[in-house]
Each structure stands twice: as structure tokens, then as C-alpha cells.
Biopython code that builds the backbone (N, CA, C, O; Angstrom):
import numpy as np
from Bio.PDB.StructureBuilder import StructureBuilder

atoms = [
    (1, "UNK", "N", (105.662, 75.795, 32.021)),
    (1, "UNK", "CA", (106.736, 76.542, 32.649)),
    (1, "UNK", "C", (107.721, 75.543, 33.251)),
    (1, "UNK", "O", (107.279, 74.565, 33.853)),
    (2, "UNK", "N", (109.186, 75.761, 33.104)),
    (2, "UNK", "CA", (110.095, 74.927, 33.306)),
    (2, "UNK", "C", (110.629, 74.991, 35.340)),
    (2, "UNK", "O", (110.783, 75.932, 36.118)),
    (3, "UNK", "N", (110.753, 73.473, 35.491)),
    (3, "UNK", "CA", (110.965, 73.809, 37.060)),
    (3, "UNK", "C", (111.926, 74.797, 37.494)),
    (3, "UNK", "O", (112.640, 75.174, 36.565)),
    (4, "UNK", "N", (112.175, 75.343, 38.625)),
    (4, "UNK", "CA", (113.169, 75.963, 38.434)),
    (4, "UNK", "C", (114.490, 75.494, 39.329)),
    (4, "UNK", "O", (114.190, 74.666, 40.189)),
    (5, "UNK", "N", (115.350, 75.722, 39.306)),
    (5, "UNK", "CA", (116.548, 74.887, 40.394)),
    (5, "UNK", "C", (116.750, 75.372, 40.904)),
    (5, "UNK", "O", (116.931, 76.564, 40.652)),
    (6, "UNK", "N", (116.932, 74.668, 42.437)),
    (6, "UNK", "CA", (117.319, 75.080, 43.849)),
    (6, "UNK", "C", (118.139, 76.871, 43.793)),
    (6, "UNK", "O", (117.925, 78.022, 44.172)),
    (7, "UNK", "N", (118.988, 76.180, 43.162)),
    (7, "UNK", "CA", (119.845, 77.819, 43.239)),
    (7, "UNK", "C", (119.110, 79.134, 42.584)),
    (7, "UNK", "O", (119.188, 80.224, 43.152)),
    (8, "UNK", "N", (118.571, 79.007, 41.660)),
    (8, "UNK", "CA", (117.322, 80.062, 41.308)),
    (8, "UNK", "C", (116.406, 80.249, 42.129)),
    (8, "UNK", "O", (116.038, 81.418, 42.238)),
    (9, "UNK", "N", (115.758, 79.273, 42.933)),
    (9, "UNK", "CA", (114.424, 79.434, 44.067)),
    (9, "UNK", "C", (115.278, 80.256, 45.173)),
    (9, "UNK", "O", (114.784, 81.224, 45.751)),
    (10, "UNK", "N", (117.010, 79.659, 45.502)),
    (10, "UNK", "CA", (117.040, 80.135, 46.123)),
    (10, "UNK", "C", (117.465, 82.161, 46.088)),
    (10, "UNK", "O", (117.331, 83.158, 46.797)),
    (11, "UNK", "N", (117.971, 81.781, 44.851)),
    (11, "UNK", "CA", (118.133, 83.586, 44.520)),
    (11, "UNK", "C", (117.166, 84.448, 44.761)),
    (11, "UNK", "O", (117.205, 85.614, 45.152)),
    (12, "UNK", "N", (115.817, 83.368, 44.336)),
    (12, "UNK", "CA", (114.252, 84.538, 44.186)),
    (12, "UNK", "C", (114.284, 84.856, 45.569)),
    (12, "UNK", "O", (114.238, 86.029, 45.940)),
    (13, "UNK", "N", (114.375, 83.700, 46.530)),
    (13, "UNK", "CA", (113.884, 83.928, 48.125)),
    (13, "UNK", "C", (114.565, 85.190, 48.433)),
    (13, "UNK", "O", (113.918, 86.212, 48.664)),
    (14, "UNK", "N", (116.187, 85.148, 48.449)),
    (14, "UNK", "CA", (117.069, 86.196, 49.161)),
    (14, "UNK", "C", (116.871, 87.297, 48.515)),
    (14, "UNK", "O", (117.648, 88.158, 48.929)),
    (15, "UNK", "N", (115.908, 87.827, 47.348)),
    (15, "UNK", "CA", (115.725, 88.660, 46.782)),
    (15, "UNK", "C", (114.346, 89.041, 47.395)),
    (15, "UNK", "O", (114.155, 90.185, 47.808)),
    (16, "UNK", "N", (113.494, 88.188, 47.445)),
    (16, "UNK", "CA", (112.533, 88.528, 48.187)),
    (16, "UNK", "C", (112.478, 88.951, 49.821)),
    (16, "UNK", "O", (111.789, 89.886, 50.230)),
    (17, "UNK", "N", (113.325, 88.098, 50.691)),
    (17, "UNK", "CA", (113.615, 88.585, 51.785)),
    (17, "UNK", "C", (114.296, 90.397, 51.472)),
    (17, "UNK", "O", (113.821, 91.330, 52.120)),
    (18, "UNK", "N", (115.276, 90.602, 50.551)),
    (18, "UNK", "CA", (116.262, 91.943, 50.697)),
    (18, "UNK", "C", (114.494, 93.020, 50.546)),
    (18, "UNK", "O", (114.211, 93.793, 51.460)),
    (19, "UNK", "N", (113.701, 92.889, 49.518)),
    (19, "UNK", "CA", (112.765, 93.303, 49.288)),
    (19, "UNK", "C", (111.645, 93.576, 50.520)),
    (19, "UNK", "O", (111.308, 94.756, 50.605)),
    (20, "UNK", "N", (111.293, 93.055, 51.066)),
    (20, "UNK", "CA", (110.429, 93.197, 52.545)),
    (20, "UNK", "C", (111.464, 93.884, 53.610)),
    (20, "UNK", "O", (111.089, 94.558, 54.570)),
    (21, "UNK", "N", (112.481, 93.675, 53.367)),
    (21, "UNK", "CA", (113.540, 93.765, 54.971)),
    (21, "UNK", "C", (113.545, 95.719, 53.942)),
    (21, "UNK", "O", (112.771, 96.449, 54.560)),
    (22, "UNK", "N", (113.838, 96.067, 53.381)),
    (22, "UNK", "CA", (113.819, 97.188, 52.829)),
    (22, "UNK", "C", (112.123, 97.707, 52.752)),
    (22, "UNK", "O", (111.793, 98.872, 52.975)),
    (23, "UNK", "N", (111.343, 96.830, 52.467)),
    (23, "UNK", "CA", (110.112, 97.897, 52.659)),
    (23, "UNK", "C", (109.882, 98.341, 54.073)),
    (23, "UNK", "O", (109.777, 99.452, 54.594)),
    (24, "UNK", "N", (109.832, 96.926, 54.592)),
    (24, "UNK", "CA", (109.095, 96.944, 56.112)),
    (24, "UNK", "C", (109.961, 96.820, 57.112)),
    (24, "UNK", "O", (109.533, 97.053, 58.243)),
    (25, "UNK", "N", (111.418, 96.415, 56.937)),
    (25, "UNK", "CA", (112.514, 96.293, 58.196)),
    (25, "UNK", "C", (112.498, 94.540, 58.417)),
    (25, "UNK", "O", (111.873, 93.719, 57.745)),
    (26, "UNK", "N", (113.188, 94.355, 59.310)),
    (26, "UNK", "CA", (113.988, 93.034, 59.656)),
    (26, "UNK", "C", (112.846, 92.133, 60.474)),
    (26, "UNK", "O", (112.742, 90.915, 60.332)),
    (27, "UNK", "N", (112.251, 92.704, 61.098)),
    (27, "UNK", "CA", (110.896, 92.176, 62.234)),
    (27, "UNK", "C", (110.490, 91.739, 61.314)),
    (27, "UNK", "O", (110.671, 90.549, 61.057)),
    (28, "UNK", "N", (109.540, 92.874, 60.200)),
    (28, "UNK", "CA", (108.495, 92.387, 59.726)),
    (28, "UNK", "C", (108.644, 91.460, 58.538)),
    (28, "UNK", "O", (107.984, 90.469, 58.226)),
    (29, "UNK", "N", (109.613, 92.001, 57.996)),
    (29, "UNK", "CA", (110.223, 90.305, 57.354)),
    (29, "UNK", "C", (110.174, 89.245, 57.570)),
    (29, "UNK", "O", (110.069, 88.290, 56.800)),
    (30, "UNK", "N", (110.220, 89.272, 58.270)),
    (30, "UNK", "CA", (110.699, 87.727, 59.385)),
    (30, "UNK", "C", (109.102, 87.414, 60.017)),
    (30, "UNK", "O", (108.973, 86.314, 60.555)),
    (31, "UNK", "N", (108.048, 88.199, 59.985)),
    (31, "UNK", "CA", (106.908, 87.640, 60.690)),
    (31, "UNK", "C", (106.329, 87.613, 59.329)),
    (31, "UNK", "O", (105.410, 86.816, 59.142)),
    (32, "UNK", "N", (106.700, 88.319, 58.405)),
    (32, "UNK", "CA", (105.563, 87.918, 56.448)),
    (32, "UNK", "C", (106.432, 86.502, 56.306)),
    (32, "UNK", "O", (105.933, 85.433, 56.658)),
    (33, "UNK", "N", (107.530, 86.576, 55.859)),
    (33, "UNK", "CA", (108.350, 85.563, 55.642)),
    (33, "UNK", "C", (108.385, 83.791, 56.327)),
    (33, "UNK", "O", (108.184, 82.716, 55.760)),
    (34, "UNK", "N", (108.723, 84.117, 57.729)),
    (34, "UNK", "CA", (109.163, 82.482, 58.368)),
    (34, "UNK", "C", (108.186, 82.273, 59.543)),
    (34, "UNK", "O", (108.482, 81.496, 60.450)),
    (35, "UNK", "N", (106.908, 83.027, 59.538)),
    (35, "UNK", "CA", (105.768, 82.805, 60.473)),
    (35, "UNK", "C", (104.728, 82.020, 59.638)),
    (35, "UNK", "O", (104.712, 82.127, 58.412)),
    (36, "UNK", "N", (103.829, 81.200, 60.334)),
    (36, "UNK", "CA", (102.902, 80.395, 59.608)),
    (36, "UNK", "C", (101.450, 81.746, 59.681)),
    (36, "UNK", "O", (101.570, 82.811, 60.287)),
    (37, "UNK", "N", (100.373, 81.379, 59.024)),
    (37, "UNK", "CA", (99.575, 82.767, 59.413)),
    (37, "UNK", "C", (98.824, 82.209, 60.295)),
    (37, "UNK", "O", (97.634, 82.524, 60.316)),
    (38, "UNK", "N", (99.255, 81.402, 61.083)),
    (38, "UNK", "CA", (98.142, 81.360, 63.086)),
    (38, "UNK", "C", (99.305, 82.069, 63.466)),
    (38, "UNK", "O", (98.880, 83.149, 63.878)),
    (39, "UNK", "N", (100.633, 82.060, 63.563)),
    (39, "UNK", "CA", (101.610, 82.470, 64.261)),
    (39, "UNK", "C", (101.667, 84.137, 64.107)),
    (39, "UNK", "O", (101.611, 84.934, 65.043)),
    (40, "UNK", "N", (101.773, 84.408, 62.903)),
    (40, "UNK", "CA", (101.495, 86.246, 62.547)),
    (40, "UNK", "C", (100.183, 86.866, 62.856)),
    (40, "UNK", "O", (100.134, 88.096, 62.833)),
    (41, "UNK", "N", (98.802, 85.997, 63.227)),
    (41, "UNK", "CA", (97.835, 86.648, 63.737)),
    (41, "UNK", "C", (98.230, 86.902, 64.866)),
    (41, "UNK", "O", (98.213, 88.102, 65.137)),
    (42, "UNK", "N", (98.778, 85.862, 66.068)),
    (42, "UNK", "CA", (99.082, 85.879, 67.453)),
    (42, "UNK", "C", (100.209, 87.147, 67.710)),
    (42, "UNK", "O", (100.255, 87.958, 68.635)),
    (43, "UNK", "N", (101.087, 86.991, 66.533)),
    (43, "UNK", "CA", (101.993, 88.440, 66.768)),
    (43, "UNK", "C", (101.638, 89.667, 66.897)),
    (43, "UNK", "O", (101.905, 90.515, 67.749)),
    (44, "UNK", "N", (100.577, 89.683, 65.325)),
    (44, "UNK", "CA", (99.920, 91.157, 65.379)),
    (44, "UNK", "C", (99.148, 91.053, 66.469)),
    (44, "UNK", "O", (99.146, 92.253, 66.745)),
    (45, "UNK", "N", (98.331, 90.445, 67.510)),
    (45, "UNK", "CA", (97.677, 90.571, 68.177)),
    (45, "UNK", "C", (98.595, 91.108, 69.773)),
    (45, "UNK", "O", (98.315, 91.877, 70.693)),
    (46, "UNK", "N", (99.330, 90.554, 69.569)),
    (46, "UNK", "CA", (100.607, 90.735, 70.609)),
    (46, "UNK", "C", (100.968, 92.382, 70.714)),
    (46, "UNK", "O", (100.874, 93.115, 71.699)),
    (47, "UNK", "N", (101.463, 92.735, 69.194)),
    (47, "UNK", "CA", (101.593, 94.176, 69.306)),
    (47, "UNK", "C", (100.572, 95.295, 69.618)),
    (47, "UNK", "O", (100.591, 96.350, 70.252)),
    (48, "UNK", "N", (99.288, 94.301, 68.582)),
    (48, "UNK", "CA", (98.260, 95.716, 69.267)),
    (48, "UNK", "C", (97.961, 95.690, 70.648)),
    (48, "UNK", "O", (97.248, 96.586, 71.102)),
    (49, "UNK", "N", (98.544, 94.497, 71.635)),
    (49, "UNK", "CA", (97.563, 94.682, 72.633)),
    (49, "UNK", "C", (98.635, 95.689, 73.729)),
    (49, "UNK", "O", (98.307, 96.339, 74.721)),
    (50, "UNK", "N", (100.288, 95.467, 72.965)),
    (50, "UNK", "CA", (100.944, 96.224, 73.246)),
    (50, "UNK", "C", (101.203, 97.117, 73.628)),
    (50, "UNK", "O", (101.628, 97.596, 74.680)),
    (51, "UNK", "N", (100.816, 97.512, 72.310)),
    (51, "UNK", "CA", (100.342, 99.071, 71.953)),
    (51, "UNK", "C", (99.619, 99.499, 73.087)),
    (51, "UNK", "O", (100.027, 100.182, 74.026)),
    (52, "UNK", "N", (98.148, 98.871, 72.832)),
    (52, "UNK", "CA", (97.433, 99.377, 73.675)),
    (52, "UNK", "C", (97.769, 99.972, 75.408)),
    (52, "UNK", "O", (97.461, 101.029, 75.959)),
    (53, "UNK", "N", (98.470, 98.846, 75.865)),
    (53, "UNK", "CA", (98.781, 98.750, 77.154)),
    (53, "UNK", "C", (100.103, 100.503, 77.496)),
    (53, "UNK", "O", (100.324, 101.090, 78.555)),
    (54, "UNK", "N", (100.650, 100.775, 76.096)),
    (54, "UNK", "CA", (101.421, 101.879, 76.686)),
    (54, "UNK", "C", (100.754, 102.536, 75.657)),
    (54, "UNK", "O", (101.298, 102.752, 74.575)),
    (55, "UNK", "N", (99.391, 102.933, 75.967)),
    (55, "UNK", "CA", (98.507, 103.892, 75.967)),
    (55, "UNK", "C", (97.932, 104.562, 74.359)),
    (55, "UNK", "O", (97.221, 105.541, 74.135)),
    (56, "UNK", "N", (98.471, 103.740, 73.573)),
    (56, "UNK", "CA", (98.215, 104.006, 72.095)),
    (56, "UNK", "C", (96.764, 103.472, 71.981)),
    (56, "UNK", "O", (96.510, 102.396, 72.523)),
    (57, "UNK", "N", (95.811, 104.134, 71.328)),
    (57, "UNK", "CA", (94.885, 104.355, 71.383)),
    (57, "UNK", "C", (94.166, 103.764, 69.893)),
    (57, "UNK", "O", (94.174, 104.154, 68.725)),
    (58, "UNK", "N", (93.639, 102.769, 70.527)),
    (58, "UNK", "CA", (93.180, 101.870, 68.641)),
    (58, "UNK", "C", (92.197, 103.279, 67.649)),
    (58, "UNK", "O", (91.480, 104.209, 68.018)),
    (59, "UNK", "N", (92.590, 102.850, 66.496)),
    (59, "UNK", "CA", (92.111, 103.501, 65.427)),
    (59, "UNK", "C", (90.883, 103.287, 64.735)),
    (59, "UNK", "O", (89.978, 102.660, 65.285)),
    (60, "UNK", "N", (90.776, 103.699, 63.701)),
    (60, "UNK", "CA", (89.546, 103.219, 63.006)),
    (60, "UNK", "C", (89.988, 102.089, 62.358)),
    (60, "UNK", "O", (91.087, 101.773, 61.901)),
    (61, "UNK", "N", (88.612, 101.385, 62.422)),
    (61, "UNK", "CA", (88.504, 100.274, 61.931)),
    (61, "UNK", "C", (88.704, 99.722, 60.395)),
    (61, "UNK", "O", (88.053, 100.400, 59.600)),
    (62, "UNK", "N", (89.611, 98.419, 59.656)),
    (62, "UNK", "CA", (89.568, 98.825, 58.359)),
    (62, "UNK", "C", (88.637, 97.268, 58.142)),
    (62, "UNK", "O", (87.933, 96.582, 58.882)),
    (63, "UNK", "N", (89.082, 97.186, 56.727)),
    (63, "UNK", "CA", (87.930, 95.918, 56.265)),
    (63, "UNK", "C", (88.394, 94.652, 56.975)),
    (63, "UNK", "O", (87.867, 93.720, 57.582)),
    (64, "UNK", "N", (90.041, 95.175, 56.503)),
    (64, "UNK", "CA", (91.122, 93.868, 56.835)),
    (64, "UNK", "C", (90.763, 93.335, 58.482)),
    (64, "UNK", "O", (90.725, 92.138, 58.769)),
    (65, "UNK", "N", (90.518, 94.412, 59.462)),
    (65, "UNK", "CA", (90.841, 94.326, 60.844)),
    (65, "UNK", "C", (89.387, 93.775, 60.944)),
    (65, "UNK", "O", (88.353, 94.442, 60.920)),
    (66, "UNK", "N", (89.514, 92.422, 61.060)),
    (66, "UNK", "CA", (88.630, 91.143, 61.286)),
    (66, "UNK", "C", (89.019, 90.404, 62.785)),
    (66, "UNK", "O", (90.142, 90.022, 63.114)),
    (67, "UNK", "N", (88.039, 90.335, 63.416)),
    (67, "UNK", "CA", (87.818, 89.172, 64.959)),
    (67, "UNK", "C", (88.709, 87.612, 63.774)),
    (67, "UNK", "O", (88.603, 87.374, 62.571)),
    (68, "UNK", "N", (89.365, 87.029, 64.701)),
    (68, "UNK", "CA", (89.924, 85.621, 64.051)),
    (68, "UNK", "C", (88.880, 84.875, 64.730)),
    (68, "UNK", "O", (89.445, 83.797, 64.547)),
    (69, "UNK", "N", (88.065, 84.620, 65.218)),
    (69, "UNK", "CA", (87.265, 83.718, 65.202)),
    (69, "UNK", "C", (86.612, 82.561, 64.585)),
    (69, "UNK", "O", (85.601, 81.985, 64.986)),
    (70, "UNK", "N", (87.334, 82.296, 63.544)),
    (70, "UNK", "CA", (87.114, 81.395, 62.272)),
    (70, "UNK", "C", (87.404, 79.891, 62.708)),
    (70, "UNK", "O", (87.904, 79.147, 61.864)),
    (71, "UNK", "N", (87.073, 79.325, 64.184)),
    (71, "UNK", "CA", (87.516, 77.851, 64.369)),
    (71, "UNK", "C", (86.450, 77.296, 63.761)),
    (71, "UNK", "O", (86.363, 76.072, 63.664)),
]
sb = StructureBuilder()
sb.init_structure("model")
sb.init_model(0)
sb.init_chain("A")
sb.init_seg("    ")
for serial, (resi, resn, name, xyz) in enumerate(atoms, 1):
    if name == "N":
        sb.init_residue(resn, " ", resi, " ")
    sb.init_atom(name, np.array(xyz, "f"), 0.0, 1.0, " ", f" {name:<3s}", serial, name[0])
structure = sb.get_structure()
């Protein structure tokens, strides 16, 4: 497969950003996109605890929703 050039990588990106910012909105773009994944665990952790605090009430549990405990 042939490399591809800057200006193509960069087309895919802004196509990929328009793509997330339309599924998920501008936030979550920006935390899939230009967050490292220690930085987007600490976020999501941020919101649920958020959440929690103005009284939203955690859900059931899924496979994904794992303790980060992995040092």
C-alpha cells in the first residue's frame, strides 16, 4: 500500500473529526480524538462522578465498565 501524503492524511483526519463531531458532538470528539486514553479514562471518570454528585443514579453494569486498576 502506497504512503499517503500529508494533504490526504490530512483530508482523512478532518473527515474523521466532521464524522464523530456529527455522531457524538464537539466534546466527545475532542476527548475520542486529541485525548491520550489515561486522559479519556480520567474524563469519563470525571463525568460519572459528576453525574453522580447531581443525583444520577449509576446503571447497570456493562462488560466495557471495568475498575482501571491495571498499574
Amino acid at each position: 500500500m502506497p504512503r499517503l501524503s500529508r494533504e490526504k492524511l490530512a483530508r482523512i483526519r478532518r473527515i474523521e473529526r466532521d464524522v464523530h463531531v456529527r455522531a457524538f458532538g464537539e466534546e466527545l470528539a475532542r476527548v475520542n480524538l486529541d485525548m491520550t486514553k489515561e486522559e479519556r479514562h480520567r474524563y469519563i471518570d470525571w463525568m460519572r462522578e459528576t453525574a453522580r454528585r447531581h443525583g444520577v443514579k449509576p446503571g447497570e453494569k456493562f462488560p466495557y465498565d471495568q475498575e482501571l486498576d491495571e498499574s
